[in-house]
Structures are given as C-alpha cells and as structure tokens.
C-alpha positions in Angstrom: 108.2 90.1 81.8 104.2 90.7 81.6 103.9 92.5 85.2 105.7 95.9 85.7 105.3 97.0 88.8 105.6 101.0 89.2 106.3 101.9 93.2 108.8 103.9 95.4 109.9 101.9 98.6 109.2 104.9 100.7 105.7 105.3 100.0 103.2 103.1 102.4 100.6 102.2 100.0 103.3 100.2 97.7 103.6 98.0 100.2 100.5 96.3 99.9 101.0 95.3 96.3 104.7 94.6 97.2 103.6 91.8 99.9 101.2 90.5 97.7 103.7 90.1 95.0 105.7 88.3 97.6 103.3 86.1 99.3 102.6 84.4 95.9 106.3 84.6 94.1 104.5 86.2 91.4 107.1 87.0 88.8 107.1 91.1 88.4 109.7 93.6 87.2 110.0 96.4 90.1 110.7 100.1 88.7 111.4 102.2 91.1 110.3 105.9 90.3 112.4 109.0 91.7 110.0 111.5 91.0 112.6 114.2 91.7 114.4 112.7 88.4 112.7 114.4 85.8 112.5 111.8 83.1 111.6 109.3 85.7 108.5 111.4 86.6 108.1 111.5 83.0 108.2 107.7 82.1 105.6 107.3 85.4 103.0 109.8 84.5 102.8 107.8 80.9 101.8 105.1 83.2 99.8 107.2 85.8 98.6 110.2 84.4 97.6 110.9 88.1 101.2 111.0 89.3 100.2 108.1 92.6 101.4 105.4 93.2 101.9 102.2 93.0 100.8 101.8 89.2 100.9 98.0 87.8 101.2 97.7 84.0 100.7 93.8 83.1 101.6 93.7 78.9 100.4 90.3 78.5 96.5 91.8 79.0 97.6 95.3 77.9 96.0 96.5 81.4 97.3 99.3 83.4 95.8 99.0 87.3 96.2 101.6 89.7 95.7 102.2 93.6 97.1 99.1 95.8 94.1 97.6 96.8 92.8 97.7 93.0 96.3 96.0 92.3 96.1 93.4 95.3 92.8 92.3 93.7 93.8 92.3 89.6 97.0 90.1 91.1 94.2 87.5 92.7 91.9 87.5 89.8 94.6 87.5 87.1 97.5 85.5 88.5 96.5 83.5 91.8 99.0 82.2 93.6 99.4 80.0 96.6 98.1 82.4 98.9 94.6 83.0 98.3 94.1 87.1 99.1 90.7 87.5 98.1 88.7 84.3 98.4 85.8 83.3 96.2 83.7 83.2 99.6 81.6 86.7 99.4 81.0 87.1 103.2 84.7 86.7 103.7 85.9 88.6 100.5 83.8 91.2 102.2 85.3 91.0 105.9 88.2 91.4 104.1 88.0 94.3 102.0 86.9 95.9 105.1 89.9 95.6 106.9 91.5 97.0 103.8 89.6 99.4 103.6 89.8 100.2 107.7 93.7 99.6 107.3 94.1 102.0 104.4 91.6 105.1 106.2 92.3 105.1 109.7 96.3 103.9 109.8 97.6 104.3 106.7 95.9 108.0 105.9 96.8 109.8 109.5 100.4 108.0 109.5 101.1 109.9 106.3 99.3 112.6 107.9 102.3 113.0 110.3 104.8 111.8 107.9 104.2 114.3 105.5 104.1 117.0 108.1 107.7 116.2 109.3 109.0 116.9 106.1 107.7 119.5 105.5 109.5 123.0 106.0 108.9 124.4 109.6 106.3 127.5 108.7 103.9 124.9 106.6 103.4 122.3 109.3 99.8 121.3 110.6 100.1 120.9 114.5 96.2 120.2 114.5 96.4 118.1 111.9 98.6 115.9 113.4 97.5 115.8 116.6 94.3 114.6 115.2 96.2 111.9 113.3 97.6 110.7 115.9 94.8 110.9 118.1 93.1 108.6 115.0 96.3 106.3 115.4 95.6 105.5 118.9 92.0 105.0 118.6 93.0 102.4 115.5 95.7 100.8 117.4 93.2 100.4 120.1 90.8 98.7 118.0 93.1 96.5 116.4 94.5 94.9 119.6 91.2 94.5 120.4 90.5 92.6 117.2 93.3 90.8 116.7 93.8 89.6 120.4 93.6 85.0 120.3 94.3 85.8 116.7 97.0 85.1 113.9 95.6 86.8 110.5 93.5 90.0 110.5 90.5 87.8 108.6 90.0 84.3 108.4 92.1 81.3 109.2 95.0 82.2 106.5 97.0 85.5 105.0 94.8 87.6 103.0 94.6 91.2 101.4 94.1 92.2 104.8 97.2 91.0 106.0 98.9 93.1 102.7 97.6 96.0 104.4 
C-alpha cells in the first residue's frame, strides 16, 4: 500500500487526517505508534525526526508529510476523492483554511491544554493555565454556535477540511 499513515488514536490532531482518510475511502495502512514501546518510538522518529504526530509516508511519491492539516491538503492534491476538502475556489480554500486554522488554535491547543494537565502528576499541574484554556474553550464555543447557527458544514455548502477539524 502507497499511503502509511503514522497516528496514535489518542492524540487529537490525528483525527483530522483520520476523517479525511475516511470521508474519501482513501486506501491507507494505519500504524499505530506506542511511543512508550521503545522500538515503536524508534521506527516513528525514522519517519518524524520531530517525534509529532500524525506523520503520512506515501511510497508511491517517496514523500513523507507531516502536521494534519499539511496531510489533509497532500491527501486533496495527491489522491482526491469524492469529497472535495480543499476546493480549487481560492476565496473558499481560504475560508476554509481559516477554520482550520481557528479549529486547530483556539479548541484543539487549550483542550490539550487541560488534557495534558490532568495527566500529569499532582505537583506539575498548571491551574492558570488551564483556567485560561478553558476560559479560551468557552469563548470558542461561543463563537462557533454563533457561526454555525442555520448551518450544516463549518464552510460552504458541503464537508471540507474544516469539517476534519
């Protein structure tokens, strides 16, 4: 298989590549990294030197693509589906990399934000950065209802990146 997708189910930002995959039925092997397991963290950092995920590796172009909204878009340009996630329309393509953009900053970053506090042990937590997190959280939530009230998709009359988000 030409698409190898590199991803833990836990982590939010694999999601958005994940969906993507979906949305289209584009043909991908998943690989789920534990990077507890040593030589699982060792076979993903030949992938992404960086250690973050999600990390797509596509043999067929002999491409490596990181970061899931970098991934969403290769996945458009390289092997459209169906669903059209990033439309040739520019004004649109641009609407909707803002909502990426607005999903992946102000939900996705304060959720983990919190998330990674609670796991962490008691003495290290960040009780001021979370309440700031979820103080961004509610002010995001706020101005997504407002958005999305009357509508179905977060851009434009179909599913799109955004929606991935």
């Amino acid at each position: 298989m030409s698409l190898t997708l590199h991803f833990h189910p836990l982590a939010s930002f694999c999601w958005k590549p994940l969906i993507a995959f979906y949305e289209n039925n584009t043909p991908f092997e998943p690989v789920i990294v534990d990077l507890g397991d040593e030589a699982s963290r060792a076979a993903f950092l030949k992938v992404s030197p960086t250690g973050k995920m999600p990390a797509l590796r596509d043999d067929a172009r002999d491409h490596t693509v990181l970061e899931s909204t970098i991934v969403v878009e290769y996945l458009s340009a390289h092997y459209p589906g169906p669903v059209e996630l990033v439309p040739a329309d520019i004004d649109l393509a641009l609407q909707i990399r803002q909502a990426d953009r607005f999903y992946d900053f102000y939900v996705q970053h304060p959720m983990q934000k919190i998330v990674g506090d609670r796991l962490r042990p008691t003495d290290k937590t960040d009780p001021f950065g979370v309440e700031e997190a979820r103080a961004q959280l509610r002010n995001s939530y706020a101005i997504i209802e407002e958005e999305m009230a009357g509508r179905t998709w977060s851009v434009g009359e179909s599913f799109t990146m955004a929606d991935c988000a």
